[in-house]
C-alpha positions in Angstrom: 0.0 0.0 0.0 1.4 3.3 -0.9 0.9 6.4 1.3 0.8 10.0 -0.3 0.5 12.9 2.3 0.8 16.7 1.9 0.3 19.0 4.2 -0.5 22.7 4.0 -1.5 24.9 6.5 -1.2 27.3 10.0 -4.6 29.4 9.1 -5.8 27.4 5.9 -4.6 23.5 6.7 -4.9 20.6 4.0 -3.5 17.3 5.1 -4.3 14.8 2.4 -3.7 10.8 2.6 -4.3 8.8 -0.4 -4.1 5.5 -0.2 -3.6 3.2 -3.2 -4.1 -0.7 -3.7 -5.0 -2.2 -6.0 -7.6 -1.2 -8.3 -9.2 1.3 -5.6 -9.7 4.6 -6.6 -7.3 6.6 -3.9 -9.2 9.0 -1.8 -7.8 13.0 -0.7 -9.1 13.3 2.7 -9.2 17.4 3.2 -8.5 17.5 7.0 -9.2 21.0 8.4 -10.3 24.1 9.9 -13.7 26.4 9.2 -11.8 28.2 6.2 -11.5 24.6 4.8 -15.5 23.6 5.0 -17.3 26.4 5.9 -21.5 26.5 5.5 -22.6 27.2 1.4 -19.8 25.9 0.0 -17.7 28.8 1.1 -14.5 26.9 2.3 -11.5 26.3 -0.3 -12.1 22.3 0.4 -14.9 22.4 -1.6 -13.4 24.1 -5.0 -10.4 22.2 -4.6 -12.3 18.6 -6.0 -12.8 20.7 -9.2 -9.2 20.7 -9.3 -8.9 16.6 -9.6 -9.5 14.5 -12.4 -12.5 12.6 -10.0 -12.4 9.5 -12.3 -8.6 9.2 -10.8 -9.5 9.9 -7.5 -11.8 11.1 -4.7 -11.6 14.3 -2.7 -13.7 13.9 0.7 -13.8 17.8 2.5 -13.6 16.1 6.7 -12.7 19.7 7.7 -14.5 21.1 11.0 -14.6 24.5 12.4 -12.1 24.5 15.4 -9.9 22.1 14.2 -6.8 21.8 12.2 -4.5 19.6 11.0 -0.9 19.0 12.3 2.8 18.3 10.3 3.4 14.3 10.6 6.6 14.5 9.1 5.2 14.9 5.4 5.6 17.7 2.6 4.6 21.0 3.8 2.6 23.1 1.5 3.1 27.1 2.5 -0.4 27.6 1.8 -0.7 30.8 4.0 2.5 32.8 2.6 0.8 31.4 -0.4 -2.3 32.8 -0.5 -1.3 35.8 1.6 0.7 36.7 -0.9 -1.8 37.0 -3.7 -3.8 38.6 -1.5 -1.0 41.7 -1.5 -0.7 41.5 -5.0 -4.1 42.1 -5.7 -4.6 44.8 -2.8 -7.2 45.5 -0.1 -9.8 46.9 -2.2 -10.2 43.8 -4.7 -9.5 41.6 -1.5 -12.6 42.6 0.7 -15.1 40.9 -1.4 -13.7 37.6 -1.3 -14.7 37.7 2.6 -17.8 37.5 4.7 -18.4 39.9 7.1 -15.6 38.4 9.9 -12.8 38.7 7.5 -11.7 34.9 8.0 -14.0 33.2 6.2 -13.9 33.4 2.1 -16.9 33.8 0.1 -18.0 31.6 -2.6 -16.3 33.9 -4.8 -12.7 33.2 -2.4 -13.0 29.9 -1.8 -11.8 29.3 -5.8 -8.9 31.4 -6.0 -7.8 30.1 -2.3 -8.5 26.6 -3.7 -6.3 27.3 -7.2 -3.3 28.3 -4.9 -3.6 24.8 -2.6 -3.0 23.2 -6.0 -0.4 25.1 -6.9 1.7 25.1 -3.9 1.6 20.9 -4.4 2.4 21.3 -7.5 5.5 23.4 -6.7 6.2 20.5 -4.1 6.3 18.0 -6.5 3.3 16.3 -5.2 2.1 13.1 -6.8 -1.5 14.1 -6.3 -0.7 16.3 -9.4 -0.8 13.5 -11.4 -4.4 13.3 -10.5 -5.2 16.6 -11.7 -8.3 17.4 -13.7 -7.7 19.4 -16.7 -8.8 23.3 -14.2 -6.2 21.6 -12.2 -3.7 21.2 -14.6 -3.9 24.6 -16.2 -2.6 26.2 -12.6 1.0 27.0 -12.3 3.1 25.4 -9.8 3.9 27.6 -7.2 7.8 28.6 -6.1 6.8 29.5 -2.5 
């Protein structure tokens, strides 16, 4: 049985097993906190299946508000220097409506972009859940942070 993990995190965390044996299809378990799985679908861990070819694999969102995942000695994804750093690029103004009202949690409308940079930043780690990518996933560049 082969294990993949990746982990990405501090405020947005993504710790993702997949198993493999056999003819199973191998399973990303998103394991996180409320910016992960938030009510309407506003948490990147719901985009970020769009990002997987889903006849190659499934993406399961387990994140909970209050929770996060932890490092187990597994590739770390930067996902916060990641993100935060689109976030400066763009500037405040075009930032603000990718929030709801407490400023942590994304919109729909966030939860994409946030979801696009997850994928990049495994890509940039060389993760072999890239080779699972759907063809949106494919088309994001890997990120060098």
């Amino acid at each position: 049985m082969k294990h993949w993990r990746a982990f990405a995190g501090v405020a947005w965390a993504l710790w993702g097993e997949v198993l493999v044996s056999g003819q199973a299809r191998p399973t990303l378990f998103v394991a996180g906190d409320s910016t992960a799985k938030l009510a309407n679908h506003q948490g990147w861990g719901d985009p970020l299946a769009d990002y997987f070819d889903l006849t190659k694999i499934t993406v399961i969102n387990r994140a909970c508000g209050g929770r996060s995942a932890e490092a187990e000695d597994v590739p770390f994804v930067d996902v916060t220097n990641i993100i935060a750093g689109d976030y400066e690029r763009m500037g405040q103004l075009p930032v603000q409506p990718l929030f709801i009202a407490d400023r942590t949690h994304t919109t729909q409308a966030g939860a994409d972009p946030n979801a696009s940079l997850i994928v990049a930043g495994l890509k940039g780690i060389r993760s072999p859940l890239a080779q699972l990518l759907s063809t949106k996933g494919q088309s994001v560049v890997a990120s060098d942070r």
